[in-house]
C-alpha positions as CSV (number, residue, x, y, z in Angstrom):
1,X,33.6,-11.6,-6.9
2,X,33.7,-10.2,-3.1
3,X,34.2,-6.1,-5.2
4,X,30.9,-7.3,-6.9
5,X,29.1,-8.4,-3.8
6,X,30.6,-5.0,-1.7
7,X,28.1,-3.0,-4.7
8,X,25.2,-5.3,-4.2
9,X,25.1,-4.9,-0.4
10,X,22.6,-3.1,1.3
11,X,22.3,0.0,2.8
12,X,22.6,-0.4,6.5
13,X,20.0,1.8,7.7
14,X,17.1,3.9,5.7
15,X,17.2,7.7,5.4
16,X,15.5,10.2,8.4
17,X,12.0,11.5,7.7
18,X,11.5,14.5,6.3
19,X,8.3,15.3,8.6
20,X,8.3,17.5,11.2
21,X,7.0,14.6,14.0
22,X,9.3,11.7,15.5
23,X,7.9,8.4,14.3
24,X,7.4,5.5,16.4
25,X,5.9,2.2,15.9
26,X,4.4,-0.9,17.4
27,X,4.2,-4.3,16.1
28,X,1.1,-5.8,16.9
29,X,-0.7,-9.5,16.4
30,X,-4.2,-10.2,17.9
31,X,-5.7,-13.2,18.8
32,X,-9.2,-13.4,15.9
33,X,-11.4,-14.6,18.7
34,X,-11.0,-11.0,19.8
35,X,-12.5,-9.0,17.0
36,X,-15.9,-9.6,15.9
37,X,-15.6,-10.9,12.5
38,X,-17.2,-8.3,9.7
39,X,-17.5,-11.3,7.2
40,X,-16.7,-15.0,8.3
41,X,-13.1,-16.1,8.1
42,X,-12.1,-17.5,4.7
43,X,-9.6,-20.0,6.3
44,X,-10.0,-21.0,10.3
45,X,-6.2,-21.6,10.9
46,X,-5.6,-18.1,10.1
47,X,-6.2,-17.6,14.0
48,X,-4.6,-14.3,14.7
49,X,-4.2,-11.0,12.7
50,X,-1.3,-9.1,12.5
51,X,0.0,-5.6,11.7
52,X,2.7,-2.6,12.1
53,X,1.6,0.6,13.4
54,X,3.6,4.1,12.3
55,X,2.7,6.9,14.1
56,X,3.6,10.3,15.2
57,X,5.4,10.2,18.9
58,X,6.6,11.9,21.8
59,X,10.6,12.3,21.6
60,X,12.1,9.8,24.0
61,X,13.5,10.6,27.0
62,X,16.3,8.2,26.5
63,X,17.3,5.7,23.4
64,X,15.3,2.9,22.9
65,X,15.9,-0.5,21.3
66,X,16.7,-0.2,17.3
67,X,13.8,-1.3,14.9
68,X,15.1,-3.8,12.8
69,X,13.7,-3.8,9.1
70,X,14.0,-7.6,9.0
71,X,11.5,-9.0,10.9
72,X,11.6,-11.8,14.0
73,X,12.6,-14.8,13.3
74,X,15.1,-13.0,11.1
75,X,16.6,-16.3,10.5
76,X,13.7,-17.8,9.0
77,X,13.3,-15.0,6.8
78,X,16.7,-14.9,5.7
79,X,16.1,-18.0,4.4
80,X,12.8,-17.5,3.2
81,X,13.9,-14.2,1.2
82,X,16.7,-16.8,-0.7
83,X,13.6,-19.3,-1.6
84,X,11.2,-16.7,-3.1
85,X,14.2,-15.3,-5.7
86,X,14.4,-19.1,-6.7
87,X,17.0,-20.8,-4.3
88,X,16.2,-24.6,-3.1
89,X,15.5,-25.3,0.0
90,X,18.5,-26.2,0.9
91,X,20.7,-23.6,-1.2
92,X,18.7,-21.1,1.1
93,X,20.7,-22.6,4.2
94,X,23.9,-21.4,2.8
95,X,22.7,-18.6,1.1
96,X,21.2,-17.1,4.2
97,X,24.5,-17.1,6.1
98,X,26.5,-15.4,3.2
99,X,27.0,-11.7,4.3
100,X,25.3,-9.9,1.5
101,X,22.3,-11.2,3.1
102,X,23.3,-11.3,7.1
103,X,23.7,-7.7,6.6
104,X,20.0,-7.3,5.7
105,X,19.9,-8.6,10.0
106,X,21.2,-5.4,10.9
107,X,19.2,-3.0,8.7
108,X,17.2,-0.5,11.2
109,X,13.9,1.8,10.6
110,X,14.1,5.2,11.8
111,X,11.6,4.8,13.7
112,X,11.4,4.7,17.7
113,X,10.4,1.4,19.4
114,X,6.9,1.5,21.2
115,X,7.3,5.0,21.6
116,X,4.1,6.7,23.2
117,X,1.8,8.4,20.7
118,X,2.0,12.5,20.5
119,X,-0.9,14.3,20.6
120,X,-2.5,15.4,18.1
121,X,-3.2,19.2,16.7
122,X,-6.0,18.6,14.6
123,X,-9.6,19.9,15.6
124,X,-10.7,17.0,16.8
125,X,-7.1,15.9,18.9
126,X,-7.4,12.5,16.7
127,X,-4.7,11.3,14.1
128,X,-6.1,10.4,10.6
129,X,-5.1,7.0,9.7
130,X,-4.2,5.1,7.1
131,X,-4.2,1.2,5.9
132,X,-1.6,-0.1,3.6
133,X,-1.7,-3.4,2.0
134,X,1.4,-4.8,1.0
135,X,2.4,-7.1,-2.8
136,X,4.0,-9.9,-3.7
137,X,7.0,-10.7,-2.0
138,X,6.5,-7.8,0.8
139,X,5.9,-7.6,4.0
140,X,4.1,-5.4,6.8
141,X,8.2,-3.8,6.9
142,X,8.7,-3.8,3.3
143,X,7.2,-0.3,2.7
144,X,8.8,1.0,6.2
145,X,10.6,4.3,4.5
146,X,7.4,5.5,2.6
147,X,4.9,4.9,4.8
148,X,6.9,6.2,8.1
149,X,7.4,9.1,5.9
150,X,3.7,9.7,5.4
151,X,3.4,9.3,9.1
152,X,6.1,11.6,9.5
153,X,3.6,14.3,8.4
154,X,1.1,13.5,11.0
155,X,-0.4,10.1,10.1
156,X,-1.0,6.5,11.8
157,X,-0.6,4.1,9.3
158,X,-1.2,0.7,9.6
159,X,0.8,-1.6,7.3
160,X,-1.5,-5.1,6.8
161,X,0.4,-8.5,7.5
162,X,-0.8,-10.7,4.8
163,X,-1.2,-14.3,5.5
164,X,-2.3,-15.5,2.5
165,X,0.9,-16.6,0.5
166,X,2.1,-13.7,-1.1
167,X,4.9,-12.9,1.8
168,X,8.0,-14.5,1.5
169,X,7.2,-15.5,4.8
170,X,4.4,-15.0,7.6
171,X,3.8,-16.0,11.2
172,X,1.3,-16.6,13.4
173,X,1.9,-16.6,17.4
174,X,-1.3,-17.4,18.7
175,X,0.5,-16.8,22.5
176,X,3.2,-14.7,23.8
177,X,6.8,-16.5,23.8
178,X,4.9,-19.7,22.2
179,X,6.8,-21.2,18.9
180,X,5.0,-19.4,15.7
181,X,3.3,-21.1,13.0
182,X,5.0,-20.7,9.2
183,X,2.9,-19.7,6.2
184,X,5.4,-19.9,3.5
185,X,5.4,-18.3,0.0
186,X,2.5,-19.6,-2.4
187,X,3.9,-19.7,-6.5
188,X,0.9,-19.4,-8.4
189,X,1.2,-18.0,-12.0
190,X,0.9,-14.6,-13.0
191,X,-0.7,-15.7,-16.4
192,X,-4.4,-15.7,-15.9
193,X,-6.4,-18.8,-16.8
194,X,-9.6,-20.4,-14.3
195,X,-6.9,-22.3,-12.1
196,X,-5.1,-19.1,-11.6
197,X,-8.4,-17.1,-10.7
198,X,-9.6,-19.4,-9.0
199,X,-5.9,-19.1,-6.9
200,X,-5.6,-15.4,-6.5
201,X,-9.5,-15.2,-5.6
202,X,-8.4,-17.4,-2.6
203,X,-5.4,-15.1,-2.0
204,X,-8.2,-11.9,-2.2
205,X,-10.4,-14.0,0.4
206,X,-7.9,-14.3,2.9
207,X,-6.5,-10.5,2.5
208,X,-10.1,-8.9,2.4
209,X,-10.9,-10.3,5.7
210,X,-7.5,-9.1,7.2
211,X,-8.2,-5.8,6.1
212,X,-11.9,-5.9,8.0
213,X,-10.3,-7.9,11.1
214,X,-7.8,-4.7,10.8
215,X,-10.2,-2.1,11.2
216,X,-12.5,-3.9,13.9
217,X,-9.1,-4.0,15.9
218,X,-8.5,-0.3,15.3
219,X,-11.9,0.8,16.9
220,X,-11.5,-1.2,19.4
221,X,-7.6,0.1,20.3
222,X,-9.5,3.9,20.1
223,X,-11.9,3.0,22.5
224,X,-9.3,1.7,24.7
225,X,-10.8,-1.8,25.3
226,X,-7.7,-3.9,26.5
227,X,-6.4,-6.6,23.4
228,X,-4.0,-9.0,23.9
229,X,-0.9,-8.2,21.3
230,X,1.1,-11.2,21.2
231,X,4.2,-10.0,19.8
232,X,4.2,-7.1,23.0
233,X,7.6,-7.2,24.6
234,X,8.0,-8.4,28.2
235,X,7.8,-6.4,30.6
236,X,5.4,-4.8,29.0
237,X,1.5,-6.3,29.7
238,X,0.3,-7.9,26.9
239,X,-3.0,-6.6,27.4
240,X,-2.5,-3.2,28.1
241,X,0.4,-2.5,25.7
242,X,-1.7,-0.6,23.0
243,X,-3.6,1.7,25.4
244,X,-1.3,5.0,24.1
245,X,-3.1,4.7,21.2
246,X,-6.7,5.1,23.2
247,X,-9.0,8.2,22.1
248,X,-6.2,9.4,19.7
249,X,-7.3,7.6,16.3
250,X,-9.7,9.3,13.8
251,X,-11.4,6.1,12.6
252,X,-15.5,6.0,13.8
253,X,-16.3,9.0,11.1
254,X,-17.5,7.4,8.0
255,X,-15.2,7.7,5.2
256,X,-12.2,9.0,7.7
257,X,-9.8,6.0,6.9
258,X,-7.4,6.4,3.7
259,X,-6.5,3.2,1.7
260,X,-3.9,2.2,-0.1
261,X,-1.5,-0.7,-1.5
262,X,1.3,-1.8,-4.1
263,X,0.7,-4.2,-6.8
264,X,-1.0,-7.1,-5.5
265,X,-1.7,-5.0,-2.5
266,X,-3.2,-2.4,-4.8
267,X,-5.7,-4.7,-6.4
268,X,-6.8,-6.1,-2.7
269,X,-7.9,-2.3,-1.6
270,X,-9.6,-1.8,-4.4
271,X,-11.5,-4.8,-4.4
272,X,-12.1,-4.1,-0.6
273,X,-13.5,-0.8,-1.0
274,X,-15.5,-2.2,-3.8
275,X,-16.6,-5.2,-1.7
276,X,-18.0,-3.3,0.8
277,X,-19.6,-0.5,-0.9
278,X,-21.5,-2.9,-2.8
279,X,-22.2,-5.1,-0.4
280,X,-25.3,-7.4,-1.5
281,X,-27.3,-5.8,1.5
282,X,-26.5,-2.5,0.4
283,X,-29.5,-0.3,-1.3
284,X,-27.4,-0.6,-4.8
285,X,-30.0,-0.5,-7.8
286,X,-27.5,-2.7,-9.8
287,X,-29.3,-5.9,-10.2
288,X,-26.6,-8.8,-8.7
289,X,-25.9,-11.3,-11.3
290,X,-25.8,-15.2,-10.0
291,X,-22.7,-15.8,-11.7
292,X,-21.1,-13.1,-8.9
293,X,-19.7,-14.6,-6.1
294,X,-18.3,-12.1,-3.3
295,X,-14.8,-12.6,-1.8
296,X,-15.7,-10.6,1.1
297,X,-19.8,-10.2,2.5
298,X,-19.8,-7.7,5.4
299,X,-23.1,-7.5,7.0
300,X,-25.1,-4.2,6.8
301,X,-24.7,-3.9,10.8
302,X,-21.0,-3.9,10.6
303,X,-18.4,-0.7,10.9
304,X,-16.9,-1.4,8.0
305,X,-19.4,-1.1,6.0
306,X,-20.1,2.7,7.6
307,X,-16.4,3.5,7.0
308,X,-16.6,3.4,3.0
309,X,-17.2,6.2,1.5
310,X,-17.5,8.2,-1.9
311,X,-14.6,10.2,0.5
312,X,-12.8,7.5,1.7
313,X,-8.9,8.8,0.3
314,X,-7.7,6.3,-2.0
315,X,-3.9,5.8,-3.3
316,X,-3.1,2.8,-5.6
317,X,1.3,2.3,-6.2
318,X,1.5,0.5,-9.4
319,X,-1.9,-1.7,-9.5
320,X,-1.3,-5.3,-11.1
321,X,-4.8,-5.3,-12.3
322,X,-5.2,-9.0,-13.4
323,X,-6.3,-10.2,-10.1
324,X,-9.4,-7.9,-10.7
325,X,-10.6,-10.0,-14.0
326,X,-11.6,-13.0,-12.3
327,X,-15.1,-14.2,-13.9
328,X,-16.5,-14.8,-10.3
329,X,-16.3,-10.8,-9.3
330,X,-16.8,-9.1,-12.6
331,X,-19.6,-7.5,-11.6
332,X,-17.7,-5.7,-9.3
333,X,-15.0,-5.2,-11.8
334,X,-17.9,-3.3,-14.0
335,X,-19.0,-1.1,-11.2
336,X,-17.1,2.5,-10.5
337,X,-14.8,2.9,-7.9
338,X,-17.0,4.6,-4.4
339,X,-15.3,8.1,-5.3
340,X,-17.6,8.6,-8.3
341,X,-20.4,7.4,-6.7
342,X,-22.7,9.7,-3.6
343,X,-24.1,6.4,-2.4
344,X,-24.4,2.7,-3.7
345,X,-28.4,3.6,-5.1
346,X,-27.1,7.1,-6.8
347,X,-26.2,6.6,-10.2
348,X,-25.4,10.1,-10.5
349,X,-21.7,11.0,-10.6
350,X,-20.2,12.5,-7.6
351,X,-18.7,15.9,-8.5
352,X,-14.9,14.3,-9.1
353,X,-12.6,11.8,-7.6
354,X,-10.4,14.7,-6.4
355,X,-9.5,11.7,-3.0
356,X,-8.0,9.0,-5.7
357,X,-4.1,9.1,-6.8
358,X,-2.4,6.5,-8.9
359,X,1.3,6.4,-9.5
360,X,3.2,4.1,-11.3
361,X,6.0,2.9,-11.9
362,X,7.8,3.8,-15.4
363,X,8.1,-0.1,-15.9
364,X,4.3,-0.7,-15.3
365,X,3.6,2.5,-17.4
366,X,5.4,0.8,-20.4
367,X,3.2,-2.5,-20.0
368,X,0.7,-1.7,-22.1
369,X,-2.2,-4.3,-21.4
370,X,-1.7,-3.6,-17.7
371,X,-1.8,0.4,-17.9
372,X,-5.0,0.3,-20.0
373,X,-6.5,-2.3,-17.2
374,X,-5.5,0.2,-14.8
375,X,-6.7,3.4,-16.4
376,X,-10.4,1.3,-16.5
377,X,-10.5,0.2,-13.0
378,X,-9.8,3.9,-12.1
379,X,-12.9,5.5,-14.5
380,X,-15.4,7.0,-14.3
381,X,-17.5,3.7,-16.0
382,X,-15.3,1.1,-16.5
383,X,-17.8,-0.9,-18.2
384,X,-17.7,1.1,-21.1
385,X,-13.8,1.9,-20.9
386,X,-12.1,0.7,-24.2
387,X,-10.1,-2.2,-24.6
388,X,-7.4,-0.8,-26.5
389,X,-5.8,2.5,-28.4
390,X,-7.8,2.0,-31.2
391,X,-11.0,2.2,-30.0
392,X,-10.3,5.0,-27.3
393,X,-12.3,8.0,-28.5
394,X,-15.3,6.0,-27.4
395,X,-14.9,6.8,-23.6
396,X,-15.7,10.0,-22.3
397,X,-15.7,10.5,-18.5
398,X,-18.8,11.8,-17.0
399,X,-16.7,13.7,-14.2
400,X,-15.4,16.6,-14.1
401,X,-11.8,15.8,-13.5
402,X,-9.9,12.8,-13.8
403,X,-7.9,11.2,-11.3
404,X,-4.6,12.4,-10.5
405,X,-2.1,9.7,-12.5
406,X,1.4,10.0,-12.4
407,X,4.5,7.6,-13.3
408,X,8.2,9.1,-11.8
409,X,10.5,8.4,-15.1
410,X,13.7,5.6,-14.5
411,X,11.2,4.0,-11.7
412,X,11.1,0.7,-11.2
413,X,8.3,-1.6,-9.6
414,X,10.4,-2.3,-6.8
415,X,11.1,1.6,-6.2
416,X,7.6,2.4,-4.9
417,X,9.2,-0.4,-1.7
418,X,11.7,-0.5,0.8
419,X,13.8,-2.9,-1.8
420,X,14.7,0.0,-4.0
421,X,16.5,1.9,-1.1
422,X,18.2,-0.7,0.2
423,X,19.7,-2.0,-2.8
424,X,20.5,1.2,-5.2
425,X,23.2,-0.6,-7.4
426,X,21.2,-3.9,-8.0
427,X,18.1,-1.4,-9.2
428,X,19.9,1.2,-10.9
429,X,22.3,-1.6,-12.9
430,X,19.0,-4.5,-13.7
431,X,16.3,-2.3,-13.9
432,X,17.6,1.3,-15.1
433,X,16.0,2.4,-11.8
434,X,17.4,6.3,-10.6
435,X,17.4,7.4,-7.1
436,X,14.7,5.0,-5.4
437,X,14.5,7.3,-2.6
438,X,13.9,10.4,-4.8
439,X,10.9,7.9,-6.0
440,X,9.9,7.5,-2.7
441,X,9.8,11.2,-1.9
442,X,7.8,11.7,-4.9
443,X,4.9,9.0,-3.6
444,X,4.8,10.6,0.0
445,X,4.3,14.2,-1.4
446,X,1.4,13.3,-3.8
447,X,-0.3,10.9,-1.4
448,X,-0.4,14.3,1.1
449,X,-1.6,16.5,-1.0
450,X,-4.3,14.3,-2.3
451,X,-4.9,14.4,1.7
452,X,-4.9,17.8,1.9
453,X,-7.4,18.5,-1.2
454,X,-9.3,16.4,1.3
455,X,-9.8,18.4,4.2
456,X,-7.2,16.3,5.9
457,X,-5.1,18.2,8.6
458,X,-1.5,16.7,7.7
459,X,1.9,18.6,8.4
460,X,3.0,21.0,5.4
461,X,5.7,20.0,3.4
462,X,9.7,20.8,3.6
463,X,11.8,23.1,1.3
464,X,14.0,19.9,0.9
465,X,11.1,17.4,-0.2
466,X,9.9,20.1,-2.6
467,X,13.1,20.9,-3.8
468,X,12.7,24.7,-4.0
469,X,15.5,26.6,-5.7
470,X,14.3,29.3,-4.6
471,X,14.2,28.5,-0.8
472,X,18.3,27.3,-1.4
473,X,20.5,28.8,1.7
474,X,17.4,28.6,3.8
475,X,17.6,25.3,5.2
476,X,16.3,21.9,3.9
477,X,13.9,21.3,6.4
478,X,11.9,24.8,7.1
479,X,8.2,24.1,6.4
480,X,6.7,25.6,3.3
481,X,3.2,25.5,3.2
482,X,1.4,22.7,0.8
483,X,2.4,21.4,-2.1
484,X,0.2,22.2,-4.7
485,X,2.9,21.8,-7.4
486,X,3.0,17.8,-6.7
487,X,-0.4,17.5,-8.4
488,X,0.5,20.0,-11.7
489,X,-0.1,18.3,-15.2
490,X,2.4,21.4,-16.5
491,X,6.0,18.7,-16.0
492,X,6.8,21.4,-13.4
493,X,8.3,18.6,-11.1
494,X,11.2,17.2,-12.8
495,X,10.6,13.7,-14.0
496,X,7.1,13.5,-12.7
497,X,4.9,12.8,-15.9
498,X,1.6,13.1,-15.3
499,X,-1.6,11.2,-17.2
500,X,-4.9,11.5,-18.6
501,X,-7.2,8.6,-18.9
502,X,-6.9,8.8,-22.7
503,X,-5.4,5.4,-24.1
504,X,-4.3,7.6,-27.2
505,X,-4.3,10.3,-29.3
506,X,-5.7,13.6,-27.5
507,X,-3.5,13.4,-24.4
508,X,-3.6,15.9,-22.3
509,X,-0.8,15.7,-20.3
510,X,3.4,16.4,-21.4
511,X,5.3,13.5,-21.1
512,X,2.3,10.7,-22.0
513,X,2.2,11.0,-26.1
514,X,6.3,11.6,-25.9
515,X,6.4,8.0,-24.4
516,X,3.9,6.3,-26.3
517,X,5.9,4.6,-28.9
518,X,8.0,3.1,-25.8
519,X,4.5,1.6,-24.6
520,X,4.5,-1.9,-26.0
521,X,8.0,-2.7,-25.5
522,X,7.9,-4.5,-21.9
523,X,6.8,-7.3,-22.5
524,X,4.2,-8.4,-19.8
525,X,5.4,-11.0,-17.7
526,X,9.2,-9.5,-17.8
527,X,7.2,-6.2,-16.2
528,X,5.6,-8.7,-13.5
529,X,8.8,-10.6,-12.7
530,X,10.9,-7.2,-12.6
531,X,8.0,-6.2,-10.2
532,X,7.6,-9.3,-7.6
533,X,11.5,-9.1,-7.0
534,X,12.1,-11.5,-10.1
535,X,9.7,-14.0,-9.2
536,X,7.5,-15.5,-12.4
């Protein structure tokens, strides 16, 4: 028993960044009464927001503090962690204590503690930034190794800490050094009916605001205005703690913040971008039905509804597209992501969604009823996208080129997380999942290139992340240029299949008809439960 344990343990630490910058990060939880609100709060004890910050930082003068991947209380989320796979209450006390999972206490980040913020090299001396929003079962540290990686390359990124019940656990400390308040995980179904839509359209509520709460925080951190962070460490002033991060953060242009999210996560920023470029005040044409009922109504005068886009960068890790199909937002549902649209009032296709990626999993490309969901919230008119195989020849996109689609093969839902490189034998041994940090790799390098095509100024990528044969004896980590190959339909990156929108038939991308036969047999909730950490 203990030999089986030793090859379920976790790694103790995460892998260096392949970047060229030094990552630091901040942990950061405002009080709400501090942001203007861009759409009134869905649930008034939700009284603080919260998020982690990566960023690119100076070197420090002498070694801070570790960054611990398991977040504060670590106790409580021990515990927590044991109840969400399935554990009672009170099984979770033991459990938590046992040292497969103590060991998860001293897990570190690579990442430096409150470090101070480099400066930036791009034109304008401001970082682009990124906002991540995490699944079911995560965490603002559960995507810690891919997104400091992207920061690595010259990116803030802000990872979301959802309140809603999707987290294993969450916190709110309205004060400094004051007891938190526990939001615990919510079990809701993940087969849809109106009870479970009605549910998840809750759960949207809750994150959508976050996300707009997020960005008013971010402006206001650029312009310097003082904040109180309750989670800043003593002696540090609480109100003053985020001023590093003053005049350095490329978020006031329109359409200059990328999005992105996992599963659950995935759906939210979709339905977030959606929900603001949309907006009912908006100059859209599209008549409103009454049966629509928003889960997020920014007013016309608020940032947010500036910062999206037809450019706004969007990356999408294994949508679980069900919480999309809710009756009460369908007509959102039916309207094209902002990438193919100018404006709102334009029905005229924009010339390509060159700034959307979507990667999944191999276990999420298998699930058939959720791949061809996913492949219609990402057209061109998903109104008219087919429902199934048989009926595919009946779409035809009205852009010029597709979005960039990609699966890694052997993935698993849990390898576009943290969860995959922490536990390699677990993945590898129940869900045939090979080299989670290879995975990983694969997700940062698209997700910057994507950026790139954009205009964005983001550090080149290394010989090692590329894995260049041809660069072999020069040294892993010389800079190479941009990685153009990353985005290839050709198979030229091994085990990096890449897709059309095509259901069937004409497909024409390698790897998608060779798997096709393989596409019905995960069974849909098994490809849900493997994905939320076993958790039906």
């Amino acid at each position: 028993m203990v030999s089986f344990l030793s090859h379920l343990n976790p790694t103790p630490g995460f892998p260096s960044y392949t970047g060229p910058y030094k990552v630091g990060t901040a942990d950061v939880e405002i009080p709400a009464t501090e942001l203007p609100s861009p759409s009134p709060n869905p649930d008034p004890s939700l009284t603080t927001v919260s998020f982690r910050i990566f960023y690119p930082c100076e070197p420090p003068a002498k070694p801070s503090k570790p960054v611990y991947w398991l977040p504060d209380p670590q106790h409580e989320y021990l515990g927590a962690y044991t109840r969400f796979l399935g554990a009672s209450r009170r099984l979770s006390g033991f459990l938590r204590n046992l040292p497969f999972f103590r060991i998860l206490s001293y897990t570190t980040i690579p990442a430096i503690r409150n470090a101070t913020i480099l400066q930036a090299p791009t034109k304008n001396k401001r970082w682009p930034v990124m906002i991540f929003s995490h699944g079911l079962g995560g965490t603002k540290n559960a995507y810690s190794h891919l997104l400091g990686s992207i920061s690595s390359h010259g990116v803030v990124v802000i990872a979301a800490d959802h309140r809603d019940g999707s987290a294993p656990l969450s916190c709110i400390r309205e004060k400094p050094g004051v007891s938190p308040r526990y939001i615990e995980y919510h079990s809701i179904s993940h087969r849809q009916s109106p009870e479970v839509e009605q549910a998840r359209d809750d759960q949207l509520r809750i994150r959508l605001w976050e996300l707009g709460m997020i960005h008013e925080a971010l402006l206001k951190i650029d312009r310097g205005e003082p904040l109180l962070n309750t989670l800043a460490e003593p002696p540090t002033n609480t109100m003053n703690d985020l001023a590093t991060f003053a005049s350095t953060l490329d978020v006031h242009t329109p359409g200059s913040i990328a999005w992105s999210g996992h599963s659950f996560g995935a759906a939210t920023v979709v339905q977030f971008l959606k929900s603001v470029f949309y907006h009912p005040s908006s100059s859209s044409q599209h008549a409103v039905p009454s049966t629509y009922k928003p889960l997020f109504q920014p007013s016309s005068s608020s940032q947010i509804a500036h910062q999206i886009t037809a450019s706004s960068p969007l990356t999408l890790l294994d949508l679980w597209a069900m919480p999309l199909l809710s009756t009460a937002t369908k007509y959102l549902h039916d309207l094209p992501l902002p990438c193919y649209r100018r404006n709102p009032s334009d029905p005229a296709p924009s010339p390509g969604p060159k700034s959307l990626l979507v990667i999944l999993s191999e276990a999420f490309f298998k699930w058939d009823t959720n791949l061809t969901n996913t492949k219609r919230v990402v057209s061109a008119n998903p109104s008219s996208f087919p429902n199934n195989k048989n009926n595919s020849t009946s779409y035809h996109s009205t852009t010029t080129q597709g979005p960039y689609i990609f699966y890694p093969l052997s993935s698993a839902h849990l390898s576009q997380s943290d969860f995959g490189v922490l536990f390699p034998y677990l993945t590898r041994k129940a869900f045939k999942a090979a080299d989670p940090a290879r995975t990983l790799r694969l997700n940062a390098r698209a997700a910057l290139e994507v950026l790139r095509r954009c205009g964005w100024e983001v550090a080149d990528t290394s010989v090692g992340d590329m894995e260049d044969d041809s660069a072999a004896g020069m040294g892993g980590g010389i800079v190479v240029g941009q990685d153009e190959k990353i985005l290839r339909n050709d198979g030229s990156v091994r085990g990096w299949v890449s897709l059309s929108l095509d259901l069937a038939g004409s497909s024409r991308y390698k790897g998608e008809a060779a798997n096709e036969e393989t596409s019905e047999s995960a069974d849909p909730i098994e490809a849900v439960v493997q994905g939320e950490v076993a958790k039906a």
